[in-house]
Every structure is written in structure tokens, then in C-alpha cells.
SEZAVEX-92359 format. One record per residue (C-alpha): residue number from 1; residue in one letter; x, y, z. Coordinates in nm, 4 decimals. Last residue first. Layout:
N
+-----+------+----------+----------+----------+
| pos | code |     east |    north |       up |
+-----+------+----------+----------+----------+
| NUM |    a |        X |        Y |        Z |
...
+-----+------+----------+----------+----------+
END
This chain:
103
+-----+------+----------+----------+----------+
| pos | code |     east |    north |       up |
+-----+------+----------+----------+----------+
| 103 |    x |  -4.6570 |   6.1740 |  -2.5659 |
| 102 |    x |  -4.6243 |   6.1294 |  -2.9030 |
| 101 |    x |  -4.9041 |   6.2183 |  -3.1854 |
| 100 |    x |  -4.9841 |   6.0339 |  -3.4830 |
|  99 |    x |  -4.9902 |   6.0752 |  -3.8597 |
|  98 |    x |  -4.8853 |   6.4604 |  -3.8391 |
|  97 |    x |  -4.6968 |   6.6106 |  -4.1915 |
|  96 |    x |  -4.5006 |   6.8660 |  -4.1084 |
|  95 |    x |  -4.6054 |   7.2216 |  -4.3359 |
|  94 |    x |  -4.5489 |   7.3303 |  -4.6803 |
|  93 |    x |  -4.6813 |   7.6088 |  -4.8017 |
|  92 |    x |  -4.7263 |   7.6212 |  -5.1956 |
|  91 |    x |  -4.5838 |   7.8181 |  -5.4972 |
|  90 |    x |  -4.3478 |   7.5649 |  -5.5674 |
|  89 |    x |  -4.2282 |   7.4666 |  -5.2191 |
|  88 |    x |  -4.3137 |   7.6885 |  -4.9024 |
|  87 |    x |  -4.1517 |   7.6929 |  -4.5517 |
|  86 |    x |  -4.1790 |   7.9695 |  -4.3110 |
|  85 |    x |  -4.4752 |   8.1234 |  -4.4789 |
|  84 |    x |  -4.4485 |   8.5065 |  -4.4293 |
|  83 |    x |  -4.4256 |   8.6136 |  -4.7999 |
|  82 |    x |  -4.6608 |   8.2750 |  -4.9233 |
|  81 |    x |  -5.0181 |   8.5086 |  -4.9448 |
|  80 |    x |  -4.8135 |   8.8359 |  -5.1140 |
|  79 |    x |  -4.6114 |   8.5616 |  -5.3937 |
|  78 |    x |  -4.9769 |   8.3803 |  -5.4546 |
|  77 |    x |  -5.0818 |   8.7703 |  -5.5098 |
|  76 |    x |  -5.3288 |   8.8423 |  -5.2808 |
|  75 |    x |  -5.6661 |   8.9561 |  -5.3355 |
|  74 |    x |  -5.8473 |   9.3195 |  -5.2183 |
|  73 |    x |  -5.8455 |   9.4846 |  -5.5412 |
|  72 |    x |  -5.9832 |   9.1161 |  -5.7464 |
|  71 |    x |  -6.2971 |   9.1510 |  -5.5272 |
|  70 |    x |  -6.4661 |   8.8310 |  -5.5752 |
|  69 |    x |  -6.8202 |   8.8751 |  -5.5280 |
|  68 |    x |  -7.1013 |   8.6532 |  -5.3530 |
|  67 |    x |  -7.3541 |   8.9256 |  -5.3708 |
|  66 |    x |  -7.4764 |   9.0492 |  -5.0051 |
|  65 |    x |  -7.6603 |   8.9822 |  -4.7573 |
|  64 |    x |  -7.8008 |   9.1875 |  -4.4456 |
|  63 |    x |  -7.9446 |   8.9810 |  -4.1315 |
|  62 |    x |  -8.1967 |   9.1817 |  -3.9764 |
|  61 |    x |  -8.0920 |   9.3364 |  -3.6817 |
|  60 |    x |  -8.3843 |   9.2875 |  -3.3554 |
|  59 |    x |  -8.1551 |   9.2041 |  -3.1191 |
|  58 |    x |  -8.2365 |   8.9398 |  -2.9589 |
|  57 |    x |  -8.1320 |   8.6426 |  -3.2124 |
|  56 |    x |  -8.0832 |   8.2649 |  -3.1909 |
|  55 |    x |  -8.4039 |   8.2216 |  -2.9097 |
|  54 |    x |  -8.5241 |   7.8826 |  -2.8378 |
|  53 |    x |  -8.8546 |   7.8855 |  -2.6547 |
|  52 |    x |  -8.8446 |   7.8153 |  -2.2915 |
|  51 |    x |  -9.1368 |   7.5572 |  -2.2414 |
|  50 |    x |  -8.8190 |   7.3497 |  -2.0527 |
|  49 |    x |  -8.5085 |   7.6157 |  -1.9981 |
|  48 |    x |  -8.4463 |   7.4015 |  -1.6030 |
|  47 |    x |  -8.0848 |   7.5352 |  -1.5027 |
|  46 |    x |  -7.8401 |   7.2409 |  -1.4033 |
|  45 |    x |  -7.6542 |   7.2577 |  -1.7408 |
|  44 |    x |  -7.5769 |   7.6272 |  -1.6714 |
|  43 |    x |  -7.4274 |   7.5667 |  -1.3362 |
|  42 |    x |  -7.2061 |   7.2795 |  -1.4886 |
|  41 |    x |  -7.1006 |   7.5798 |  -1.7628 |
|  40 |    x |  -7.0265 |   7.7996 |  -1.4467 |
|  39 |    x |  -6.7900 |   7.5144 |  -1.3060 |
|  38 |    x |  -6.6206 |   7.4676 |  -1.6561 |
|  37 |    x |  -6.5346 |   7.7620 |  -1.6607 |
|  36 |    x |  -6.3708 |   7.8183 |  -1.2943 |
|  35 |    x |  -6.1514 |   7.5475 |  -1.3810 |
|  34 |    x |  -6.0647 |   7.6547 |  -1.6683 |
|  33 |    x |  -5.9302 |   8.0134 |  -1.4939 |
|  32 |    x |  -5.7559 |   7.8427 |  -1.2136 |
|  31 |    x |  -5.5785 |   7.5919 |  -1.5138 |
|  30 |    x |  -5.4889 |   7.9499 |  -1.6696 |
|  29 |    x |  -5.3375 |   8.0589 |  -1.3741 |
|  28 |    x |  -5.1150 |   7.7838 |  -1.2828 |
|  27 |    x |  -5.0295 |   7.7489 |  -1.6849 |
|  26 |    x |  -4.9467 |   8.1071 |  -1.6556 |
|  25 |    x |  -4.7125 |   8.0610 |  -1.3690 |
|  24 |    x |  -4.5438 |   7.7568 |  -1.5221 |
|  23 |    x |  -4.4655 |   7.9299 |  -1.8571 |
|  22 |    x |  -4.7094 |   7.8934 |  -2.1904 |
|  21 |    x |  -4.6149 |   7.8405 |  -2.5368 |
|  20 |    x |  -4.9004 |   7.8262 |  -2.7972 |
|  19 |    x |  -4.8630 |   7.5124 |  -3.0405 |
|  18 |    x |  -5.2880 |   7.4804 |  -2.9980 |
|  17 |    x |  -5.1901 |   7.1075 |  -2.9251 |
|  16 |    x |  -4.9071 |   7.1681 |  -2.7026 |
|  15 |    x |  -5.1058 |   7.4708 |  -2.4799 |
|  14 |    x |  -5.4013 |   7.2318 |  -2.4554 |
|  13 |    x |  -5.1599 |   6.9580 |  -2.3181 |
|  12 |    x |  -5.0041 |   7.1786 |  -2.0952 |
|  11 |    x |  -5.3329 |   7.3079 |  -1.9799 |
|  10 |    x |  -5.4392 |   6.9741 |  -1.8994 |
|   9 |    x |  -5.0986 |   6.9109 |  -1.7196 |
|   8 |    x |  -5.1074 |   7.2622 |  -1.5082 |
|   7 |    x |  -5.4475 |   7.1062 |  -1.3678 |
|   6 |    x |  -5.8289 |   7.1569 |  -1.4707 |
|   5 |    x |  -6.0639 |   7.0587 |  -1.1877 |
|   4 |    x |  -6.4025 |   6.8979 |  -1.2793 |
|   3 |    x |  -6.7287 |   6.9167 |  -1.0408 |
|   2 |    x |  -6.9842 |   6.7303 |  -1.0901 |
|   1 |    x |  -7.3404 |   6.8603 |  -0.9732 |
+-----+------+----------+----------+----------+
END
């Protein structure tokens, strides 16, 4: 079984891409934590499920659906869905445009 080690640069880079700040002590941490992960899921992989039928659903609940309805109460204005936005140009958010990424 292979064993992978996440380090405070892998969780840097995870941190960068989900644009989530993280200190040194939390990237310490957090690379523990992904570490220990990805050592259960390597444990999981080893397990032989052969003649073990798939199973999507234990509980019993039947799925309940419903009518595909727009609920004109519960909608935002354009002006209510841009009020937090920090940049937005004629009724629509504007965000960086990302071609490539820079190391």
C-alpha cells in the first residue's frame, strides 16, 4: 500500500486555488489532516467489495419530487443578487479573467 504525505506546499497550493487564506500553523495542521485522508482512502482501496452488490441508498426514504416551479416570492431582484458583488458592470458581475496561472 502507497503511502502519500501532504506538505505545507500542497496545502498552500490548495489554499491558493480555493482563494482561502491559511497561516503557517494551520497549513501544518491541515497537511497532518490530508495526510491522514488519504491514508484511510488507500485502506479503502485495499478492501476486497467483489459479489458485493452496489448499494446508493440504505435508508429506506423514497425519493420525493416535486414540480419544477419558479417561485417569483423567493427571487432576487438583479439589484438584490449584484448588492454584495465587489465589482459589477451593467447589471452583471464582473470578475478577473484567468488564461493561465503563475507560479
Amino acid at each position: 500500500m502507497k503511502s502519500t504525505t501532504m506538505t505545507a506546499s500542497d496545502v498552500d497550493a490548495i489554499a491558493k486555488l480555493a482563494n482561502i487564506p491559511v497561516t503557517p500553523d494551520e497549513k501544518k495542521s491541515l497537511a497532518e489532516g490530508f495526510t491522514k485522508v488519504l491514508a484511510v482512502l488507500e485502506e479503502l482501496k485495499s478492501i476486497d467489495v467483489k459479489g458485493v452488490e452496489p448499494t446508493n441508498q440504505v435508508t429506506g426514504l423514497e425519493d420525493v419530487a416535486r414540480d419544477d416551479a419558479v417561485d417569483v416570492t423567493r427571487m432576487f431582484t438583479q439589484e438584490k443578487a449584484l448588492a454584495n458583488a465587489k465589482r459589477t458592470h451593467n447589471g452583471f458581475f464582473v470578475v478577473d479573467q484567468v488564461l493561465e496561472q503563475n507560479e
